[in-house]
C-alpha positions in Angstrom: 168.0 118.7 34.7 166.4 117.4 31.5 162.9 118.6 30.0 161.0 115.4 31.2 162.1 115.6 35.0 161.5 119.8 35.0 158.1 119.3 33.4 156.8 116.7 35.5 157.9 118.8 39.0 155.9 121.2 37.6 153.2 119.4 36.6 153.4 118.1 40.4 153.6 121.5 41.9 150.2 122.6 39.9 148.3 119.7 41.2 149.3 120.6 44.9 148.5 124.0 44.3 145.0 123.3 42.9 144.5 120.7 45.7 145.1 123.7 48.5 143.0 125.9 46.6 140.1 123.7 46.4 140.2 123.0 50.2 140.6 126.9 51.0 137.5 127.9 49.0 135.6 124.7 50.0 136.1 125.4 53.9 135.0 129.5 53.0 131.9 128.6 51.5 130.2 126.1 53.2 130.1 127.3 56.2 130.7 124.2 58.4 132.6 124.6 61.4 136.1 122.9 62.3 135.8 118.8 63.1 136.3 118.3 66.7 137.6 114.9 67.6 136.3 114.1 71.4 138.7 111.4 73.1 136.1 108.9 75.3 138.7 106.7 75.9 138.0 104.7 79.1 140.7 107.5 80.9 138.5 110.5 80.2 135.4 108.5 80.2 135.1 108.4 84.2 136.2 104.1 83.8 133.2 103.9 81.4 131.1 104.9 84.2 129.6 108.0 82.4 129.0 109.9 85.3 130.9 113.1 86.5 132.5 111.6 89.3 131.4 114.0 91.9 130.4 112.5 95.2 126.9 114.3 95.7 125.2 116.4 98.1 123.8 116.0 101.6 120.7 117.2 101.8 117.4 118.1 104.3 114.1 117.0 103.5 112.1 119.5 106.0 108.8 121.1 105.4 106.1 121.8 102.5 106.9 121.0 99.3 104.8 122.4 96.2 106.5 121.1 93.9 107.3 118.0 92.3 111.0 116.0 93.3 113.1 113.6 92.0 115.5 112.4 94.5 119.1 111.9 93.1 121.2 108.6 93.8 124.3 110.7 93.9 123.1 112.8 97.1 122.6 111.7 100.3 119.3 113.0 101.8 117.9 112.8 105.5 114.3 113.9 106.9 114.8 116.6 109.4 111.3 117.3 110.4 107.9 117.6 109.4 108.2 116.6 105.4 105.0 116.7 103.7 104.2 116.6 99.7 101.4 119.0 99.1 98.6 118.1 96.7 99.6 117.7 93.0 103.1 116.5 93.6 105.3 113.8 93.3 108.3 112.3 95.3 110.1 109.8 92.8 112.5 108.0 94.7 115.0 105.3 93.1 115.6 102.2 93.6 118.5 101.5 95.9 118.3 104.6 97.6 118.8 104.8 101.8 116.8 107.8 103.3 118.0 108.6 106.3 116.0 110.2 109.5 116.8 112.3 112.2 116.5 110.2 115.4 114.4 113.1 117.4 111.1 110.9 117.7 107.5 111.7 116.4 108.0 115.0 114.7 110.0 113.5 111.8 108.2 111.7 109.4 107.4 112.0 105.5 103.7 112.7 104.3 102.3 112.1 100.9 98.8 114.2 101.3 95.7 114.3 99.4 96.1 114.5 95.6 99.8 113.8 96.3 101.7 110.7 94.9 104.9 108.7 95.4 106.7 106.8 93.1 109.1 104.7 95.0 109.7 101.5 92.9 112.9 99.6 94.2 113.8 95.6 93.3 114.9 92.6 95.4 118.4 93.3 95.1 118.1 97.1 95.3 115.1 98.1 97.9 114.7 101.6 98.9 114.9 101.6 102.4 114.1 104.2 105.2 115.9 103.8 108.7 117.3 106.3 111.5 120.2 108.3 111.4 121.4 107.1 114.1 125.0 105.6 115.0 122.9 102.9 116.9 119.3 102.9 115.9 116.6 102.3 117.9 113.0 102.1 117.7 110.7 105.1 117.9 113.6 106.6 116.5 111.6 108.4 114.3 108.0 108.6 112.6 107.3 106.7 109.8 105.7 107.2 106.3 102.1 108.0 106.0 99.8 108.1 103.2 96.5 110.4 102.5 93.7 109.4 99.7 90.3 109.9 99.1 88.6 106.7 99.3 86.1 106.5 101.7 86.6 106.0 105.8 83.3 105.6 108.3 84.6 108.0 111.0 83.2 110.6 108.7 80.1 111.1 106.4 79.7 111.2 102.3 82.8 113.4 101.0 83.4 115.0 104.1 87.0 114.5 105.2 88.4 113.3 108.3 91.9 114.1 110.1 95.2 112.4 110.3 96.4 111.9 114.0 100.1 112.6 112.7 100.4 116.2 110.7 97.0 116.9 111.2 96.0 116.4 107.5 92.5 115.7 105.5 91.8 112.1 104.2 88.8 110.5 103.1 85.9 110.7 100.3 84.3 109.1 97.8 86.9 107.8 95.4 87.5 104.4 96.3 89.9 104.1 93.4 92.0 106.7 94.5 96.0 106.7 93.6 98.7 107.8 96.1 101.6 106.4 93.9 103.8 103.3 94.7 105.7 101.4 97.1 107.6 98.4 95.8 110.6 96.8 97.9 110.4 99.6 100.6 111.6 99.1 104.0 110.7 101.1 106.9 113.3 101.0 109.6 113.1 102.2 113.7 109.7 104.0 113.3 106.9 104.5 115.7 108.0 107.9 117.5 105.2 109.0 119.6 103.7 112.3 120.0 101.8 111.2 122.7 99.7 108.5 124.0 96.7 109.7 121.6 98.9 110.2 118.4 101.3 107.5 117.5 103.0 107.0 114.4 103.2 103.8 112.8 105.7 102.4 110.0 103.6 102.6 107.3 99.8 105.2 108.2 97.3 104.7 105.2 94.9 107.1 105.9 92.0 106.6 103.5 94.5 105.1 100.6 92.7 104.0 97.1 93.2 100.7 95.4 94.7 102.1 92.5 98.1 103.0 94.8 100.7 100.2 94.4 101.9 98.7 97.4 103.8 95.2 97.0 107.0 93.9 98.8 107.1 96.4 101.7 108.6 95.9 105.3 108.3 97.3 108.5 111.3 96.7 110.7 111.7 97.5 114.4 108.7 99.9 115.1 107.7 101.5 118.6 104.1 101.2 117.3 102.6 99.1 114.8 103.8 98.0 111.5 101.1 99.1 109.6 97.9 100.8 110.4 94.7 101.0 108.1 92.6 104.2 108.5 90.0 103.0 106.2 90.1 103.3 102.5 90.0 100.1 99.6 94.0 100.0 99.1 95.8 96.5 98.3 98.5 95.0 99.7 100.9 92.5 98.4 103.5 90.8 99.7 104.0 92.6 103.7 106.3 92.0 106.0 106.4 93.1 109.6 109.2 92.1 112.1 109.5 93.2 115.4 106.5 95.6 116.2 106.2 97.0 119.5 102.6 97.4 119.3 100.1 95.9 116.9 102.1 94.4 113.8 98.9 94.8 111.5 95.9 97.1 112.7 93.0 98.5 110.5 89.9 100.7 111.7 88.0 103.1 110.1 86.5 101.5 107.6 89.0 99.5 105.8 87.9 97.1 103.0 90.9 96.3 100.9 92.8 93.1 100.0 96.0 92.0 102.3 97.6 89.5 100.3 100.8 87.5 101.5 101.5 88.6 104.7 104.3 87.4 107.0 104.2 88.5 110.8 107.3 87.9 113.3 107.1 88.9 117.0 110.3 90.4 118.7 110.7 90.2 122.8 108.5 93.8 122.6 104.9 93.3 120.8 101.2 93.0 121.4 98.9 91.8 118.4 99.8 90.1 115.4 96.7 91.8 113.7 94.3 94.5 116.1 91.1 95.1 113.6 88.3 97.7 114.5 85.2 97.8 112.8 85.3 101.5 113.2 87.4 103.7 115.7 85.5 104.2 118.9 86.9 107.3 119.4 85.1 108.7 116.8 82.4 106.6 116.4 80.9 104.8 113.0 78.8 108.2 111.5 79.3 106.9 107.5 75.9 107.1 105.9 75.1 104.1 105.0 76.9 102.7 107.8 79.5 100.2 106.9 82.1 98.3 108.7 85.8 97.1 108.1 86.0 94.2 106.0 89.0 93.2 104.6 89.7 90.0 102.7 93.1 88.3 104.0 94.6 85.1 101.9 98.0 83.9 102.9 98.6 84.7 106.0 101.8 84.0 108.7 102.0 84.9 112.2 104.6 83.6 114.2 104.8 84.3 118.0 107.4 83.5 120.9 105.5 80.2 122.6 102.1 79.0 123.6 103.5 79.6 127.0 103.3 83.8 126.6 100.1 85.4 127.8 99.4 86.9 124.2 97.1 87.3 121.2 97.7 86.3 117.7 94.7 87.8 116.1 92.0 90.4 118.1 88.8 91.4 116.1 86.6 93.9 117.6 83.9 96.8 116.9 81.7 95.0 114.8 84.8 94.1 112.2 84.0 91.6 109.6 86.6 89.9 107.3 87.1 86.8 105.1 90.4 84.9 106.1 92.6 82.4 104.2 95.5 79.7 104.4 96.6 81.2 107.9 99.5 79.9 110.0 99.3 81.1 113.6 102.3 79.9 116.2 103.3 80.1 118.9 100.5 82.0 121.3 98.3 81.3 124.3 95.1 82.4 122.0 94.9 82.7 118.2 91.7 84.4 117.6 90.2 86.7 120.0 86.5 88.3 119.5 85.2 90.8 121.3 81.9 93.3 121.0 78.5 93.2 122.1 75.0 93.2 120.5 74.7 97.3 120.4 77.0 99.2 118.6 80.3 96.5 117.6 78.3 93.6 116.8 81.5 91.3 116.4 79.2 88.4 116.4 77.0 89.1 114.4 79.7 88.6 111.1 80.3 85.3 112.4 76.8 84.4 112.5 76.1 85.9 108.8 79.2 84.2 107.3 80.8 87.6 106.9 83.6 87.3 109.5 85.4 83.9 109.3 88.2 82.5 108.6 88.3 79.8 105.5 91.1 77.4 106.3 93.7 77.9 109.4 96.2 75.8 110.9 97.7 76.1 114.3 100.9 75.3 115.8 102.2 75.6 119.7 98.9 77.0 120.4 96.7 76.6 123.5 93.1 78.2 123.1 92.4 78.5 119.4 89.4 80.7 119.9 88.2 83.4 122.8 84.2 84.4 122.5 83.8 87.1 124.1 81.2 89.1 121.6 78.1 88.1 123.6 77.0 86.3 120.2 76.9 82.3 120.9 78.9 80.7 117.9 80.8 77.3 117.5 84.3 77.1 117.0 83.5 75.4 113.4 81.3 78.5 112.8 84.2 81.0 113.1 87.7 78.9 111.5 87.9 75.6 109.6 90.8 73.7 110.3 93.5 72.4 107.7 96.8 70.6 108.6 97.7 71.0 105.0 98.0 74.5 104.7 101.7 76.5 105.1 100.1 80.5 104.8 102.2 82.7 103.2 106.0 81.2 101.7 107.9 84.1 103.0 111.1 82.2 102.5 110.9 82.8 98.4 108.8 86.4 98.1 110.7 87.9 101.3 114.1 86.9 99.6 116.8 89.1 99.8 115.4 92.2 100.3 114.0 92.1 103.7 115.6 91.8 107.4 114.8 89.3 110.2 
């Protein structure tokens, strides 16, 4: 070996050396911990999924909750019994959730009380939907959902609070702006189990509900009782569907002076009114202080029945209700409007007389008495409806779309 290859080796082997040393003493001093390289390749990254790939839970939804929950889309969750979110809490549900019910009838429902919110915001092509645990569902399966605010109800007076004919809880006040939460794209499935002939659950019970709660694109399908019942309160809705009621598809009492707008009613071989509306409930009696009445404003309207040629209803307004309807389709029923009351204590009339019950524009279809007087009041047909073959009430065929059954 020559002097110029033995001196360069050398020279080669120092700079090595130095090299190692540097990184030795560099990864002493510092501190920093070893590199980890994590592998999310599309094999150990679930097929991109991010999720652990567990199936979920089943779980019960029974009893008192205290405390706020957030319901997760892996588990699977049923209502077992009396389920009732206490005051101060939250049920979040997401969007294309299915919560099942036990099919054992009136006691199994879901309460959101007094002070008590929901947040249950599903989409068109993801609703949240609520049906029976059944293998082959039925209706009056089981309750129904039911909803408990503060805004004022006339069965009661000032901010004294009044009593919910399901779960026996308070509702009622003085905060007409009250918020229970939100229901967007929610069906309510096989509903309507009754406790007894007093104390029937409905799909959807809004027991004094403000007009700050949400309620938009929300179905009741195949109820024992009615789709929807109004126990006073100032809440909106937007965009309600009811097919296949038992009962009354759309009933308010109590009180109730919110907004229904877009409405779309469809009788099934078991029903009785499109829309029952009570001034007050009779059973109780109107003790609010002023004394005021139901008075809803309705706008886009839909009720479609099985023939002129069945002995049935479309619309029955009694106890002294009053109410501004418009662009209304009724079709297919022996009457359309039915008024009853006297000149005491449910002065039906009366509304019509003062312009404060009347409907703005209607239009009627394979109908054979348009309107029944029976409020002792005398009125004209042209004082209670005005006619318009132009009108088409509500277009359920675009905002019911996808998310709701027939």
């Amino acid at each position: 070996m020559n002097k110029l290859n033995f001196k360069t080796m050398r020279n080669k082997f120092l700079f090595a050396m130095t090299i190692a040393a540097a990184l030795f003493t560099s990864c002493g001093e510092d501190g920093t911990a070893d590199i980890i390289i994590n592998d999310n390749s599309v094999v150990n990254n679930n097929n991109g999924t991010g999720n652990s790939g567990t199936t979920g839970e089943a779980i019960s939804l029974s009893g008192n909750y205290t405390e706020s929950l957030t319901l997760d889309i892996a588990n699977t969750y049923t209502i077992t019994g009396p389920t009732i979110f206490e005051d101060g809490t939250t049920l979040t549900i997401p969007a294309g959730m299915t919560i099942k019910a036990a099919a054992t009838g009136a006691d199994v429902y879901l309460a959101i009380a007094q002070g008590a919110k929901i947040n249950a915001e599903g989409t068109s092509s993801q609703p949240i939907i609520f049906t029976s645990a059944a293998s082959t569902p039925n209706a009056g399966d089981w309750g129904g959902l039911i909803m408990l605010g503060k805004a004022p109800v006339n069965s009661v007076s000032g901010n004294a609070t009044a009593t919910s004919e399901i779960a026996n809880l308070p509702y009622g006040g003085l905060l007409a702006d009250d918020n229970s939460g939100m229901l967007r794209y929610v069906r309510v499935e096989y509903s309507g189990g009754k406790a007894d002939g007093q104390s029937e659950n409905n799909g959807f019970s809004l027991y004094g509900v403000g007009n700050t709660t949400v309620l938009e694109y929300i179905q009741m399908f195949e109820g024992k009782d009615d789709g929807i019942e109004f126990f006073g309160g100032t809440v909106n809705v937007r965009y309600l569907s009811i097919v296949n009621a038992e009962d009354d598809s759309i009933d308010w009492t109590e009180g109730y002076t919110g907004n229904i707008t877009d409405a779309y009613v469809k009788h099934g071989v078991e029903h009785d009114k499109g829309i029952e509306a009570d001034g007050y409930n009779s059973d109780i009696g109107n003790n609010s202080s002023p004394i005021f009445w139901s008075s809803p404003t309705v706008t886009n309207l839909t009720i479609i029945g099985l023939g002129s040629g069945t002995a049935n209803e479309a619309v029955r307004l009694r106890e002294g209700t009053q109410g501004v309807f418009t662009n209304v389709w009724i079709e297919g029923f022996a009457e359309a409007f039915d008024l009853d009351g006297n000149t005491g204590n449910s002065p039906t009339g009366q509304g019509v007389l003062d312009g404060t019950l009347k409907v703005n524009s209607v239009i009627f279809a394979d109908v054979t008495k348009k309107l029944q007087n029976d409020t002792d009041f005398t009125f004209t047909d042209a004082d209670f409806y005005t006619e318009d073959t132009t009108l088409m009430g509500t277009d359920y065929a675009t905002w019911g779309a996808g998310w709701t059954r027939q």
